[in-house]
MMTF fields as JSON, N, C-alpha, C and O atoms, coordinates in Angstrom:
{
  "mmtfVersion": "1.0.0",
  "mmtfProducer": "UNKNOWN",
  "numBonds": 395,
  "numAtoms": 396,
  "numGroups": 99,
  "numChains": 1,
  "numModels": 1,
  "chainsPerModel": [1],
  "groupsPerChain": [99],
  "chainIdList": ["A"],
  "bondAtomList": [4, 2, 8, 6, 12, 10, 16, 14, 20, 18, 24, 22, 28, 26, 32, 30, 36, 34, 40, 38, 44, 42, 48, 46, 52, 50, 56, 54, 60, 58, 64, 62, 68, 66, 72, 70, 76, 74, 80, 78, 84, 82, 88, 86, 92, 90, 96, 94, 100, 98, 104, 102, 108, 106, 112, 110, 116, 114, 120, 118, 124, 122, 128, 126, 132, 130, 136, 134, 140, 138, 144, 142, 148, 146, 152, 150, 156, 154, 160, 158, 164, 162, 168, 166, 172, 170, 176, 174, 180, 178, 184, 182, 188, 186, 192, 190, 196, 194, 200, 198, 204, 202, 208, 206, 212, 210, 216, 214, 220, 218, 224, 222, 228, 226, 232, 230, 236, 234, 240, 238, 244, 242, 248, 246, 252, 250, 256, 254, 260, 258, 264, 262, 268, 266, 272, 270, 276, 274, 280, 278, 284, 282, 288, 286, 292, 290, 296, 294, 300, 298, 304, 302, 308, 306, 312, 310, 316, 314, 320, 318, 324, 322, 328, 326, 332, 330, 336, 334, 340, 338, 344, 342, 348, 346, 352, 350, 356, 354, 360, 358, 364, 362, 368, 366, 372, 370, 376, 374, 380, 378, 384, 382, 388, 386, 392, 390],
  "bondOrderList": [1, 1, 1, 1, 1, 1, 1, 1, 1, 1, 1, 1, 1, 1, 1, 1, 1, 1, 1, 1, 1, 1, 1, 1, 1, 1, 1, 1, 1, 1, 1, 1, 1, 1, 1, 1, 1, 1, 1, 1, 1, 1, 1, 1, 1, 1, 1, 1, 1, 1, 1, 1, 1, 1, 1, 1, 1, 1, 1, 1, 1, 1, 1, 1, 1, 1, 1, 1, 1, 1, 1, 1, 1, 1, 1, 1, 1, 1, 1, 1, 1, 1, 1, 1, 1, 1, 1, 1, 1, 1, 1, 1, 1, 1, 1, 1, 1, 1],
  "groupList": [{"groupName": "UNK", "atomNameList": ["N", "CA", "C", "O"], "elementList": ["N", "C", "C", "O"], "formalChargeList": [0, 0, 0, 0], "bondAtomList": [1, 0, 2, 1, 3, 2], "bondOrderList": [1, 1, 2], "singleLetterCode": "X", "chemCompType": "L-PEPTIDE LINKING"}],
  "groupTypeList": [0, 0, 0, 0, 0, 0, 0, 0, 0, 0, 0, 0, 0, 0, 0, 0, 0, 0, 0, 0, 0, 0, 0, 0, 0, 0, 0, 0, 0, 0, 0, 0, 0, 0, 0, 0, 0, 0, 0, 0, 0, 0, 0, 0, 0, 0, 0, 0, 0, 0, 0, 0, 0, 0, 0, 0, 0, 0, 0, 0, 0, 0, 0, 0, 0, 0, 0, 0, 0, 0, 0, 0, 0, 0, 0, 0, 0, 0, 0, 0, 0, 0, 0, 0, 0, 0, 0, 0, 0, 0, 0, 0, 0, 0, 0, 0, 0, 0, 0],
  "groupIdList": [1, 2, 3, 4, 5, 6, 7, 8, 9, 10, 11, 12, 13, 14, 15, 16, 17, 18, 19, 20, 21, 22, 23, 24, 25, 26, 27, 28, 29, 30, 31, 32, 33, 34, 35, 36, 37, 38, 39, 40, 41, 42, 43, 44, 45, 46, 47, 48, 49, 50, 51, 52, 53, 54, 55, 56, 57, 58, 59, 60, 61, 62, 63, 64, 65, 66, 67, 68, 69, 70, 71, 72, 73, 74, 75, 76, 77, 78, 79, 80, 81, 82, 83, 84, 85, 86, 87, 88, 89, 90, 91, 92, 93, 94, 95, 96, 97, 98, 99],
  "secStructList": [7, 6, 6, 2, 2, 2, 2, 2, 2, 2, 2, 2, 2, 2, 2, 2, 2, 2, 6, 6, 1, 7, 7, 7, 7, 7, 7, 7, 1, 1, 6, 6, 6, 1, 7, 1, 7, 5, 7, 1, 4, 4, 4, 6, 6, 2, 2, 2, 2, 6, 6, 6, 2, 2, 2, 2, 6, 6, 6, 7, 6, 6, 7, 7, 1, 1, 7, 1, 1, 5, 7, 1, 2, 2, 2, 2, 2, 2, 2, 2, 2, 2, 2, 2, 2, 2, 6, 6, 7, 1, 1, 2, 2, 2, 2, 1, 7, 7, 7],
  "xCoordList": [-16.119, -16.053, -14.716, -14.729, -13.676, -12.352, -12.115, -11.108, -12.982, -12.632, -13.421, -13.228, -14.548, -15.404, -14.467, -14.079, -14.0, -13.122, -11.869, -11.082, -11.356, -10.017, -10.777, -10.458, -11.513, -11.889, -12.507, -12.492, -13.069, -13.512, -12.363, -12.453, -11.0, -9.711, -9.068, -8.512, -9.152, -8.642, -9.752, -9.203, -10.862, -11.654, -11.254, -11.287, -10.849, -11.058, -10.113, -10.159, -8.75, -7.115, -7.087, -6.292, -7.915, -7.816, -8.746, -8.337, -9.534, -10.494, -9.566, -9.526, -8.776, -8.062, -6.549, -5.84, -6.437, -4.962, -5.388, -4.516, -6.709, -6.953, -7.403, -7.449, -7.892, -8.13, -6.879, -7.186, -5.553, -4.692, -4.314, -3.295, -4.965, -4.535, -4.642, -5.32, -3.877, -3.761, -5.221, -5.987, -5.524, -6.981, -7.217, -6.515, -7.971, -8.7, -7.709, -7.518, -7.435, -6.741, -7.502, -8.158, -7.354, -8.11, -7.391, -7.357, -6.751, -5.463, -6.593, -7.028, -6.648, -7.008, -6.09, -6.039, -5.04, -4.627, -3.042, -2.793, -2.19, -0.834, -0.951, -1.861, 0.839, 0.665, 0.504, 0.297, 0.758, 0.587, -0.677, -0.92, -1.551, -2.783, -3.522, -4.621, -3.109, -3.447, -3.026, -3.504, -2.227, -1.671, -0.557, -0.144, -0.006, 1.177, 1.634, 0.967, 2.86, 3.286, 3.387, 3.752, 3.386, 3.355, 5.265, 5.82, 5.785, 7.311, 7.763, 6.997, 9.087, 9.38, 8.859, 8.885, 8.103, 7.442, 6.354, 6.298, 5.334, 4.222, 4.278, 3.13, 5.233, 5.141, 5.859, 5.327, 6.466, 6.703, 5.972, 6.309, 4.634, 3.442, 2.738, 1.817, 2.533, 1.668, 1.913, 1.111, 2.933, 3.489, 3.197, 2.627, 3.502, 3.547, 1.61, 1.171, 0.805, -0.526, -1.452, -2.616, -0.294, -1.192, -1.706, -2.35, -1.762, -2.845, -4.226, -5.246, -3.805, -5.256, -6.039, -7.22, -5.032, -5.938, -6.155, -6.761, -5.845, -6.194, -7.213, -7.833, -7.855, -8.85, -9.725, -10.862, -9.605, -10.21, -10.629, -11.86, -10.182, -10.376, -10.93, -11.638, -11.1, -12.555, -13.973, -14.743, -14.1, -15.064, -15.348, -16.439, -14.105, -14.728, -14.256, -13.177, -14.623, -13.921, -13.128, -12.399, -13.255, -12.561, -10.986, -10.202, -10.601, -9.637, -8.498, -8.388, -7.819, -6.308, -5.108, -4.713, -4.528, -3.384, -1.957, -0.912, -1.752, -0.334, -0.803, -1.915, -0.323, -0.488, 0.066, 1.24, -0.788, -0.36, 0.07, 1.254, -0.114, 0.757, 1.971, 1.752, 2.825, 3.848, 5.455, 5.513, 6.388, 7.616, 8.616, 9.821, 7.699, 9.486, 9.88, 9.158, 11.072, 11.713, 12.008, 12.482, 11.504, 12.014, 10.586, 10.533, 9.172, 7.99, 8.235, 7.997, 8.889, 8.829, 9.67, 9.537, 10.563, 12.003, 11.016, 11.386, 10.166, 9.65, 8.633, 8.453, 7.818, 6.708, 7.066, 6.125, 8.026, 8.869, 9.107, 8.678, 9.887, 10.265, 9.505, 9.654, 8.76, 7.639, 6.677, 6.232, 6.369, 5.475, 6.958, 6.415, 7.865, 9.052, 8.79, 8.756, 8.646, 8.822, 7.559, 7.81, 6.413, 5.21, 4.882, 4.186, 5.46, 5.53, 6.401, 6.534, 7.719, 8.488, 9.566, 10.343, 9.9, 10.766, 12.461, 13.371, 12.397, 14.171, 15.468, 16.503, 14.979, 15.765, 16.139, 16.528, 16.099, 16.55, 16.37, 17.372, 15.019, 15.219, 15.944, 16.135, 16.581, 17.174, 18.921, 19.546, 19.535, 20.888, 20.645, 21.604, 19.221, 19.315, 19.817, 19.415, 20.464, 20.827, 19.673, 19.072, 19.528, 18.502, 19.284, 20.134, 18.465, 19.106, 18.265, 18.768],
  "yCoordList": [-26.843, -26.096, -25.364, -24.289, -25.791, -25.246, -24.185, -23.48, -24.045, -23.024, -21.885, -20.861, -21.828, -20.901, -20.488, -19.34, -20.992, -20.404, -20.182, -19.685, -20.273, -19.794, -18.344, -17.31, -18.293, -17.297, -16.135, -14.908, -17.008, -15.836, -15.023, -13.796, -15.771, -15.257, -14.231, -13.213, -14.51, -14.186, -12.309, -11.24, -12.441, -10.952, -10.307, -9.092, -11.283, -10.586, -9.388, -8.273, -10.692, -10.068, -8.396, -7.492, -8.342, -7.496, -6.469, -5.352, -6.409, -5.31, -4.834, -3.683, -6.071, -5.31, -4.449, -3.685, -4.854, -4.179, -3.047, -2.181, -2.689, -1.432, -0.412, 0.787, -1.262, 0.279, 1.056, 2.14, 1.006, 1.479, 2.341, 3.031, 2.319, 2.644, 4.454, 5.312, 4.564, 6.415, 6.385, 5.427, 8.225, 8.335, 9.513, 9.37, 10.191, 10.43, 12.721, 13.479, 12.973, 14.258, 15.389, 16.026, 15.607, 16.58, 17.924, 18.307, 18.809, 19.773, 21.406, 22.351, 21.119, 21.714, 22.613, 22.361, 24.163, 24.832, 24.106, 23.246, 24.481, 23.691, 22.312, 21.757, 21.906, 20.946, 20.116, 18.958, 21.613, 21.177, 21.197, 20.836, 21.602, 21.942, 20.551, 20.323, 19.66, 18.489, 17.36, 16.238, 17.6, 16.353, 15.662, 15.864, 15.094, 14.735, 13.871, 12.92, 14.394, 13.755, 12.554, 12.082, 11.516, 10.458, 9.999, 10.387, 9.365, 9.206, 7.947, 7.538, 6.993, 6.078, 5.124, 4.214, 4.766, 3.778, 3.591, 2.664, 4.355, 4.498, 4.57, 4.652, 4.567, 4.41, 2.82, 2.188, 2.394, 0.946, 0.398, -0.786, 0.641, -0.426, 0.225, -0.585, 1.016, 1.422, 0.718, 0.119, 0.872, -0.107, -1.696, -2.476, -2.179, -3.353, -3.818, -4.949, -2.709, -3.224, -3.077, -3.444, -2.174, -1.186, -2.362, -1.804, -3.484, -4.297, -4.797, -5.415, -4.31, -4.483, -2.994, -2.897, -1.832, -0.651, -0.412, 0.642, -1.067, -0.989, -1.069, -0.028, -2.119, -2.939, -2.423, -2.412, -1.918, -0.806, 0.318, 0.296, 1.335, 2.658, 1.958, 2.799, 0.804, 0.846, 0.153, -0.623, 0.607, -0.055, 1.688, 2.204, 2.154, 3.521, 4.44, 4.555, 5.617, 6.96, 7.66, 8.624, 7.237, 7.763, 7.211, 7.835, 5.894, 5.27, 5.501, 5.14, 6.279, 6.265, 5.542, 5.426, 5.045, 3.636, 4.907, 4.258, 6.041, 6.751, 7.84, 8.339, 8.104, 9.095, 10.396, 10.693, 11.158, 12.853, 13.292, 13.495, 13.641, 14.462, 13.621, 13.108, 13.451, 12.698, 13.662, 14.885, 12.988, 14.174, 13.812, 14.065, 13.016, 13.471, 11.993, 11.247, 11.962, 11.195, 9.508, 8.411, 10.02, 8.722, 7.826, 6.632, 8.828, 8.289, 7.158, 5.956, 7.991, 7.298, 6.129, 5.228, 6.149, 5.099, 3.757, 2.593, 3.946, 3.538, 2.524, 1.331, 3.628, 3.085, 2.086, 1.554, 1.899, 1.383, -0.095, -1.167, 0.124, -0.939, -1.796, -3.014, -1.31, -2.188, -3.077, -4.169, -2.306, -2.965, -4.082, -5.159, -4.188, -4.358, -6.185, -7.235, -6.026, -6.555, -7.72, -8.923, -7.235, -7.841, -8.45, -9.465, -7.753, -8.807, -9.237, -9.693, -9.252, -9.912, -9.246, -10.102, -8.209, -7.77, -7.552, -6.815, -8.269, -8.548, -8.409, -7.757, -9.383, -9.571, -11.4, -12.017, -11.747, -12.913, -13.822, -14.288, -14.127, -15.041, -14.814, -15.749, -13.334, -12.965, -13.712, -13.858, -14.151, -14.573, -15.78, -16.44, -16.395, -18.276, -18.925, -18.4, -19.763, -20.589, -21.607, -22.47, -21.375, -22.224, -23.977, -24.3, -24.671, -25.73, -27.09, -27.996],
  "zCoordList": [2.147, 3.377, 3.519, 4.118, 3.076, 3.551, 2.183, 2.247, 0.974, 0.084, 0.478, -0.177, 1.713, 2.38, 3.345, 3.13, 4.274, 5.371, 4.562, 5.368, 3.563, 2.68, 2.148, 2.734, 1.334, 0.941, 2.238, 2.139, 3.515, 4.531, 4.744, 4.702, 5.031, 5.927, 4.84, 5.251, 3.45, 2.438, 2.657, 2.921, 2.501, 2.711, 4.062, 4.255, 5.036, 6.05, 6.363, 6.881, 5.436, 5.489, 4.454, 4.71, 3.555, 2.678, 3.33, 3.013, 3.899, 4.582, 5.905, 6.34, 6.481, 7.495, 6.983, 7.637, 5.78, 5.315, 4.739, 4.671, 4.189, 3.595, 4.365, 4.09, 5.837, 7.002, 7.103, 7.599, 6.853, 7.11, 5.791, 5.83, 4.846, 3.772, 3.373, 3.938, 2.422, 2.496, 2.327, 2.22, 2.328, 2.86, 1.088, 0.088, 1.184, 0.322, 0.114, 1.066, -1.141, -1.122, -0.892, -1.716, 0.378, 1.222, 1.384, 2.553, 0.398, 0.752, 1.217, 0.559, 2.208, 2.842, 3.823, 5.027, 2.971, 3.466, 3.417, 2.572, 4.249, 4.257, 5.053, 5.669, 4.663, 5.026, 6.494, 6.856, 7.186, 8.679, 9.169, 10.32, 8.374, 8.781, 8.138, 8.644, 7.172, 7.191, 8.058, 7.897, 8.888, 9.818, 9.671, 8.529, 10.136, 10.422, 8.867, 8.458, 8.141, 7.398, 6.89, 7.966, 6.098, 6.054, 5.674, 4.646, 6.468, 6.215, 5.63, 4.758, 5.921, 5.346, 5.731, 4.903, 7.16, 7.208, 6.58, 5.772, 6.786, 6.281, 4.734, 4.297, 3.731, 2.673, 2.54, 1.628, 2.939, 3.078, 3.627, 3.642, 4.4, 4.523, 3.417, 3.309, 2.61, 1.706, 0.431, -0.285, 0.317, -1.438, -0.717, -1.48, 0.529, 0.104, 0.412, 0.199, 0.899, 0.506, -0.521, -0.683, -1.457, -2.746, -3.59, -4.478, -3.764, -4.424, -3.529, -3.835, -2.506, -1.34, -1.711, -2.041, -1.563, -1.528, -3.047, -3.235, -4.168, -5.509, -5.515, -5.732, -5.323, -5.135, -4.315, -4.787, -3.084, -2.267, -3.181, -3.177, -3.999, -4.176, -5.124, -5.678, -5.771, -7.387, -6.61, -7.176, -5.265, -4.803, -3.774, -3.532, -3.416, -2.555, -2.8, -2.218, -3.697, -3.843, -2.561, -2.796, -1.39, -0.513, -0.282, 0.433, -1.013, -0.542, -1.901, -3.072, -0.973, -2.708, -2.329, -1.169, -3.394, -3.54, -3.16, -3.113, -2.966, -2.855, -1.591, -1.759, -0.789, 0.074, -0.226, -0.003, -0.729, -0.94, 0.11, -0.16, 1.349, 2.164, 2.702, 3.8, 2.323, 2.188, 2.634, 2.506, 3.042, 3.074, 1.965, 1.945, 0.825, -0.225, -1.123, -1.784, -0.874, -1.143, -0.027, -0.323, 1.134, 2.079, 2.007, 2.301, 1.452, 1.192, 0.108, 0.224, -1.221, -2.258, -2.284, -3.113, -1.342, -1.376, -0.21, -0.364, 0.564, 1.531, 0.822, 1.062, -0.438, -1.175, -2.424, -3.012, -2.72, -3.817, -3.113, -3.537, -1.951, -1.254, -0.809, -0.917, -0.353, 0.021, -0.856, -0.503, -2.312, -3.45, -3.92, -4.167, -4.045, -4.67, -3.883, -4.526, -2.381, -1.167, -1.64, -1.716, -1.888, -1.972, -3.143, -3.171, -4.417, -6.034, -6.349, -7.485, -5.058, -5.677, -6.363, -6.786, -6.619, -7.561, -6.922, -7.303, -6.117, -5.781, -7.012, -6.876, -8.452, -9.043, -8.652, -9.644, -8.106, -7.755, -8.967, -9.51, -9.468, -10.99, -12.062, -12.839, -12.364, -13.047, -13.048, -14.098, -11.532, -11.349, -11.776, -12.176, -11.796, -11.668, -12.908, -13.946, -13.008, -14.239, -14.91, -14.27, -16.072, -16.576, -17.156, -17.986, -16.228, -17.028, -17.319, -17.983]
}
């Protein structure tokens, strides 16, 4: 019973982290005419759910793991940080002493 309600909370968490997820490359004219930019936040919740929306886009052609209308560099520094945030990649095991 408790590997059914682990696994329910576990789908539920991943269907609710991928509604938020970039949407599908629609370049339709400039970029203002697609909607409001995507900035440093929104790429720091994007990296740190891109193994939810991975997993999303091989199940729905509408759902992509990077947001194209994006402003730049504070996207990419935002989107970095965040995946970095979520696998772990601090660096931290690298200082530890093996003994």
């Amino acid at each position: 019973m408790k590997k059914v309600l682990l696994l329910t909370i576990v789908l539920l968490a991943v269907f609710l982290m991928t509604g938020c997820a970039p949407g599908p490359n629609e370049l339709a004219g400039s970029a203002s005419d697609a909607g409001e930019l995507a900035g440093f936040w929104k790429g720091l919740w994007h990296g740190f759910i891109s193994l939810f929306t991975f997993i999303a886009s091989l199940l729905n052609d509408n759902v992509a793991i990077y947001e194209v209308h994006n402003n730049g560099g504070l996207y990419d520094l935002g989107f970095l940080l965040g995946a970095m945030a979520f696998y772990g990649g601090s660096g931290g095991g690298a200082g530890r002493k093996k003994g």
